[in-house]
C-alpha positions in Angstrom: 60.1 101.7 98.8 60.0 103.6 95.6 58.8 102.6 92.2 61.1 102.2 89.6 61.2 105.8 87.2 60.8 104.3 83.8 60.8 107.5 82.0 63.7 109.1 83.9 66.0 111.5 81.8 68.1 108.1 82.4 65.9 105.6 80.9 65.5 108.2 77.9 69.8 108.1 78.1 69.7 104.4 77.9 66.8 104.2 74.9 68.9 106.3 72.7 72.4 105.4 73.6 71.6 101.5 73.8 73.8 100.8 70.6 77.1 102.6 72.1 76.5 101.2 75.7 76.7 97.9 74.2 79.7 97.9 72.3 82.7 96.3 74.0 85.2 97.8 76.4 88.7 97.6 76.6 90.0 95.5 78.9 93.7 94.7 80.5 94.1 91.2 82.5 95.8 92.7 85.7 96.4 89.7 87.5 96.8 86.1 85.6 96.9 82.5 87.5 100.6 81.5 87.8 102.1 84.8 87.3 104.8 85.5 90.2 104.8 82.4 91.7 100.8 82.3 92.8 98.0 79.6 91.8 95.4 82.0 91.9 94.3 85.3 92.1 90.7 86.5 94.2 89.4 89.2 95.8 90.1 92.5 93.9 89.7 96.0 95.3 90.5 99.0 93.6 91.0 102.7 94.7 92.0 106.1 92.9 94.3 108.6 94.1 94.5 112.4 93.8 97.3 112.3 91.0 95.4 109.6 88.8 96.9 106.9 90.2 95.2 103.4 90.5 96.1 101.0 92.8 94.6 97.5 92.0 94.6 95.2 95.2 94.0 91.4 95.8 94.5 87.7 97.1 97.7 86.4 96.3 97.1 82.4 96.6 100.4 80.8 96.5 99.7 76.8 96.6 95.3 76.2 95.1 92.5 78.2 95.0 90.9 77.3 98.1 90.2 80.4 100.1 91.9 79.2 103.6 95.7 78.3 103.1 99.3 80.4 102.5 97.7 83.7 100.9 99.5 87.2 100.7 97.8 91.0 100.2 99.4 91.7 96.5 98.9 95.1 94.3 99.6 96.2 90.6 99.7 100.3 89.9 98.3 101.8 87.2 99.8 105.4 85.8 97.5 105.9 82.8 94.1 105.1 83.8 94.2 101.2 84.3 95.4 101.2 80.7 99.2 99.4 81.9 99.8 98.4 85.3 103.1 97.5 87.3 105.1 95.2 88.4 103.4 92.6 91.9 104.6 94.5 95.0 103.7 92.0 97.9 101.7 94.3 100.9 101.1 91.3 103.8 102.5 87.7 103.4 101.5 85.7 106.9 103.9 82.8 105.7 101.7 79.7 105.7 98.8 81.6 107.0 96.0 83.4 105.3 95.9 87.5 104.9 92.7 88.6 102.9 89.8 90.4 102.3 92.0 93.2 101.4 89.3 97.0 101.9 91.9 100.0 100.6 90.5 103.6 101.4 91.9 106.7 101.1 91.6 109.5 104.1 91.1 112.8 102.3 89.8 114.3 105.1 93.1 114.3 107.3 95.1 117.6 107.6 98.4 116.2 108.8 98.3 113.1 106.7 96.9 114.2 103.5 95.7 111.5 101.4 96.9 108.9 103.5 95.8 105.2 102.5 94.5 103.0 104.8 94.7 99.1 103.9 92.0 97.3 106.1 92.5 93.1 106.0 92.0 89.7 107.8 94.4 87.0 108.8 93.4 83.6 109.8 94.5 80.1 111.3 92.0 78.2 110.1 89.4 77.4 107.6 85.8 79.4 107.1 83.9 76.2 108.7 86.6 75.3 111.4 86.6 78.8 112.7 82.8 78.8 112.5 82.8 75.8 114.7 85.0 77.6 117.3 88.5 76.0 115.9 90.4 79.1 115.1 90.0 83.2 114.5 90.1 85.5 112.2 91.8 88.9 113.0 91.4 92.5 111.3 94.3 94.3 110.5 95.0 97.7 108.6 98.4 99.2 107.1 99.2 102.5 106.5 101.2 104.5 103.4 101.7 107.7 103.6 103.8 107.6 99.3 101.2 106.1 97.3 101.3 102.6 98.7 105.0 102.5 97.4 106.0 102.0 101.7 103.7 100.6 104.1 103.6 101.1 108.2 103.7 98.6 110.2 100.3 96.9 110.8 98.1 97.6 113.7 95.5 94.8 115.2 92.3 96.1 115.9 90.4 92.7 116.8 89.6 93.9 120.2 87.6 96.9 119.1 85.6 95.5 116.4 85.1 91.8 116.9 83.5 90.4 119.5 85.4 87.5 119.8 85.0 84.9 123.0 87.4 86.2 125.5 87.4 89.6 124.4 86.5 91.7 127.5 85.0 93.9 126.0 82.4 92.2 125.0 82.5 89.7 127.7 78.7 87.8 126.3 79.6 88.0 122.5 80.7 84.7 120.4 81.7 86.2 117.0 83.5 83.6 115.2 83.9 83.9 111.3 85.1 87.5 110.5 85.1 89.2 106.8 86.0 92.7 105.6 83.4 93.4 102.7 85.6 92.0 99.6 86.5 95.6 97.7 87.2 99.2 99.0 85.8 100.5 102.4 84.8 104.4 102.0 84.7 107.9 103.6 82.1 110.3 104.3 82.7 113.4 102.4 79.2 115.3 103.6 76.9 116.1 106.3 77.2 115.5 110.1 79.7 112.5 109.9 82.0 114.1 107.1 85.7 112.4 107.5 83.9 108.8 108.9 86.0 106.1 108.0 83.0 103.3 106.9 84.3 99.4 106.9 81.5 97.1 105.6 82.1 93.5 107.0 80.1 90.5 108.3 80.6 87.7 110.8 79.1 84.7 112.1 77.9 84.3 116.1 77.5 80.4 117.9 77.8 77.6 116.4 77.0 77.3 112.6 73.1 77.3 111.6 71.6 75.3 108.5 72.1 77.6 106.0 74.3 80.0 106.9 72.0 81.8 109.1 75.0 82.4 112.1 76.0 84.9 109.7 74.9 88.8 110.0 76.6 91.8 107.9 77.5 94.5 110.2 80.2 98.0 109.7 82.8 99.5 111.4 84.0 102.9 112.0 86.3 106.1 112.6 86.2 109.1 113.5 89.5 110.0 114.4 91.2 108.8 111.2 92.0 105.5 112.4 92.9 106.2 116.1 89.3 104.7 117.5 87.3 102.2 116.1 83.4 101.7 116.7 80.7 98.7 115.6 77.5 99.1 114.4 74.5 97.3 115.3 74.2 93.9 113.0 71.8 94.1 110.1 68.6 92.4 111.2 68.7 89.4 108.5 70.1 86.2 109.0 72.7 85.3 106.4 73.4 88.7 105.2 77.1 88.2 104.7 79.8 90.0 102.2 78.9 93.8 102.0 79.9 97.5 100.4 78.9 100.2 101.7 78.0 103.4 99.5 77.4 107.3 100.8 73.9 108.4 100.7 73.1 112.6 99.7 71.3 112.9 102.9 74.8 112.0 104.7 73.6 107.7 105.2 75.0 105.2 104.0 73.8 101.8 101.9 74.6 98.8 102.3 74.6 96.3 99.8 74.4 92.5 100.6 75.0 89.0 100.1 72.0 87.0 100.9 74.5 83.9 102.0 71.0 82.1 103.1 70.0 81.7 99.4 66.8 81.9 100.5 66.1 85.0 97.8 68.5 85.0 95.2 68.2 89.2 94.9 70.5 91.2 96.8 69.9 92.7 100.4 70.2 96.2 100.9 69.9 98.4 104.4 69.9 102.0 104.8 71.4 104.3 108.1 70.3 107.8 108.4 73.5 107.9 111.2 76.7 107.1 109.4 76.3 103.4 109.7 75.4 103.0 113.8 71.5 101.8 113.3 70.2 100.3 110.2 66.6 101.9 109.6 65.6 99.2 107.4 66.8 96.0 105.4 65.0 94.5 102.2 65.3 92.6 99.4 65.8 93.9 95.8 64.8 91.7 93.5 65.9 94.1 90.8 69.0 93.2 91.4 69.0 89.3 91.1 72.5 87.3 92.3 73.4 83.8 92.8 75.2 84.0 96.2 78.0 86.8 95.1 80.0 89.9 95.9 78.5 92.6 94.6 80.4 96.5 94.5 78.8 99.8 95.0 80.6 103.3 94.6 78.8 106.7 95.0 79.9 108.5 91.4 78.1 111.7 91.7 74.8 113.4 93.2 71.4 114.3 91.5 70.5 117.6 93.6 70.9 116.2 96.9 70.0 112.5 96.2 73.4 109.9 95.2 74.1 108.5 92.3 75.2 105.1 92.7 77.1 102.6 90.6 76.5 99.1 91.5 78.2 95.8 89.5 77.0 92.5 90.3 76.0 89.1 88.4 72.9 89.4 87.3 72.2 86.1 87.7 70.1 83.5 89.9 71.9 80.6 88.4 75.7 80.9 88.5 77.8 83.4 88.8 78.0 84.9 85.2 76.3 88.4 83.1 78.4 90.9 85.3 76.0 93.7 84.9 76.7 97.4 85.7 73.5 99.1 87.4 72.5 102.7 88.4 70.7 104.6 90.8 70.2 108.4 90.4 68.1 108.4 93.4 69.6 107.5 96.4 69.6 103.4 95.6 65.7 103.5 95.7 65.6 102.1 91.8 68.1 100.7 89.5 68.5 100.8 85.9 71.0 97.8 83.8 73.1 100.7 82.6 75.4 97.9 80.8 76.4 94.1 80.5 80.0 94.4 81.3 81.3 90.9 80.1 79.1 86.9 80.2 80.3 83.8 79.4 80.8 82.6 76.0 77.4 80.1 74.9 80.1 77.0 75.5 80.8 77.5 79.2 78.7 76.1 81.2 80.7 77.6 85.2 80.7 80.1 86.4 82.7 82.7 84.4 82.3 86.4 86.0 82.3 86.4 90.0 83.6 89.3 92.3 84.0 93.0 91.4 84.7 96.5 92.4 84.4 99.9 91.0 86.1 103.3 91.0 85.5 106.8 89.4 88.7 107.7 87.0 87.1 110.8 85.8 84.2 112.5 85.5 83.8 110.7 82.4 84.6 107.2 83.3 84.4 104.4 86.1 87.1 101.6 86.2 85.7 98.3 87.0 88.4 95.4 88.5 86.7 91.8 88.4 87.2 88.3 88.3 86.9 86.3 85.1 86.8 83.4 83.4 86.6 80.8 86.3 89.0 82.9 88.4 92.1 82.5 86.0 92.4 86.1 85.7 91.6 89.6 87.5 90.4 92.0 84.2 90.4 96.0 84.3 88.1 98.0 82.5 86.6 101.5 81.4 83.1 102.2 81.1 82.0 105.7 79.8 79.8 107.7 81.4 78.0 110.8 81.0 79.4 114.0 83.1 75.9 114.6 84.5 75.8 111.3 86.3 79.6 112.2 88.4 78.2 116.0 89.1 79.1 117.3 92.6 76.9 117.8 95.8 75.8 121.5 95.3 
């Protein structure tokens, strides 16, 4: 693993820009508890399109905040750079049952569906620890728009080819129970040998539940026929890895960024593919990057010759889940630099205050980050600036 570059021309950045980075951003509540007839609001994901657009997605919770009950797919629209956004248009409502875990991507890479969104998500009939037992399943969905997200198709189940569920023929042996899309946007590969890959980080959990949380493994799935085909990759190697993103590496990888569910290190995991996502080459712990038991987000922003430059938000915290804190990588997610605090409790709250996020580019000179604040009550956008060298095209 490398050593941290101390006196990168992004550490020099940082030293002399330390008093702008640290001045407040804007930010616009997107989603509010009690607006629209919902409790609670959880999960965002967030995704740009090729007019400007941004489409803000989340967890609609209609009767508490518990993560199993009646819970629609919901999204707000943004015309002006997360500045204003919409009116609630409702994507999945299951009735009584539970749709989540919504992972939007957009396919750039398709010639007869140019730009076409894909919405990847998970319905459920039970709770996290009933299912775990072997009470109930979770499914894996995805919806299509082919306007902007303004229509959607109708939804296709692809359970069979990427959850090996008990019963499932196809993997006659397997006993996946728990299932989770990675909370935030899934990604495609824009270079090298798997260009056009459709990348879905998820995890699940396999027997019966294990002190600790150690049924759990993170794992990905994939396409590379624009959603006709589905694959699996092999499970990352670490029991308790559990909520994951997935970023693009320069080389044409990918990174995966990791809950450590265990708890056992309270750091984030991260695992590296040299083949799109089938074989993870290795898996370790960053202790630069501390975390309480969290989501994280990463998003590839731009490349630094042929190595990725990564934006990664996360809580910088071993505590609670507080001090969201926006890191870089200018080489390849071997070392991270605390490019910014983005919001942390106020000295009187004692909870936690900031918990999930996820990230997207607006511009060369600015990444949007969505995240939950303020014990949940509200979903916040905001802008961060950032300088054009670190969003600079593969050459």
């Amino acid at each position: 693993m490398h050593l941290p570059h101390y006196l990168s021309s992004l550490w020099i950045i940082l030293l002399l820009c330390s008093s702008r980075l640290q001045a407040q951003p804007t930010e616009n509540i997107v989603f509010r508890s009690g607006e629209s007839g919902y409790h609670t609001f959880r999960i965002p994901a967030i995704i740009g399109l090729s007019d400007g657009q941004l489409l803000a997605f989340c967890e609609g919770r209609k009767k508490g905040s518990a993560d199993f009950g009646d819970i629609d797919i919901v999204l707000k629209r943004s015309s002006n750079g997360g500045k204003t956004w919409g009116e609630l248009q409702v994507i999945v409502d299951q009735e009584e049952l539970q749709a989540g875990n919504p992972a939007p991507v957009v396919d750039a890479l398709d010639p007869a569906h140019p730009n076409r969104i894909f919405l990847f998500y998970n319905t459920g009939n039970r709770t996290e620890h009933q299912v775990r037992e072997g009470l109930g399943r979770r499914e894996i969905w995805y919806l299509i728009s082919d306007d902007g997200g303004k229509t959607w198709q109708a939804p296709v189940n692809i359970s069979t080819q990427v959850h090996k569920f008990a019963g499932n023929a196809l993997y006659a042996s397997a006993d996946w129970r728990s299932y989770a899309n990675t909370p935030g946007h899934a990604m495609q590969m824009k270079y090298g040998p798997h260009r056009g890959r459709l990348v879905i980080a998820a995890n699940h959990s396999s027997g019966p539940p294990l002190p600790h949380f150690r049924d759990y493994r993170a794992h990905v799935f994939f396409s590379d026929d624009h959603g006709q085909h589905f694959q699996l990759s092999e499970d990352v190697a670490y029991p308790g890895s559990n909520e994951s993103m997935a970023a693009e590496l320069g080389t044409g990888g990918i990174l995966l960024n990791t809950r450590n569910q265990s708890g056992d290190q309270k750091c984030r995991l991260i695992s590296r593919s040299n083949d799109g996502g089938i074989h993870w080459d290795t898996t370790y712990l960053e202790h630069n990057l501390l975390d309480p038991v969290n989501q994280g987000a990463v998003l590839t922003i731009g490349y630094n010759h042929k190595q990725a430059i990564i934006a990664h938000t996360h809580t910088q915290d071993s505590i609670r889940r507080n001090r969201l804190m926006l890191h870089i990588s200018q080489d390849d997610g071997w070392s991270w630099f605390p490019y910014r605090t983005i919001d942390e409790a106020p000295a009187e709250v004692k909870g936690d205050y900031t918990a999930y996020s996820d990230l997207v580019l607006i511009s060369r000179k600015h990444i949007g980050v969505l995240y939950e604040r303020n014990g949940y009550r509200e979903i916040v956008f905001t802008r961060i600036d950032v300088p054009r060298r670190f969003t600079r095209p593969l050459r």
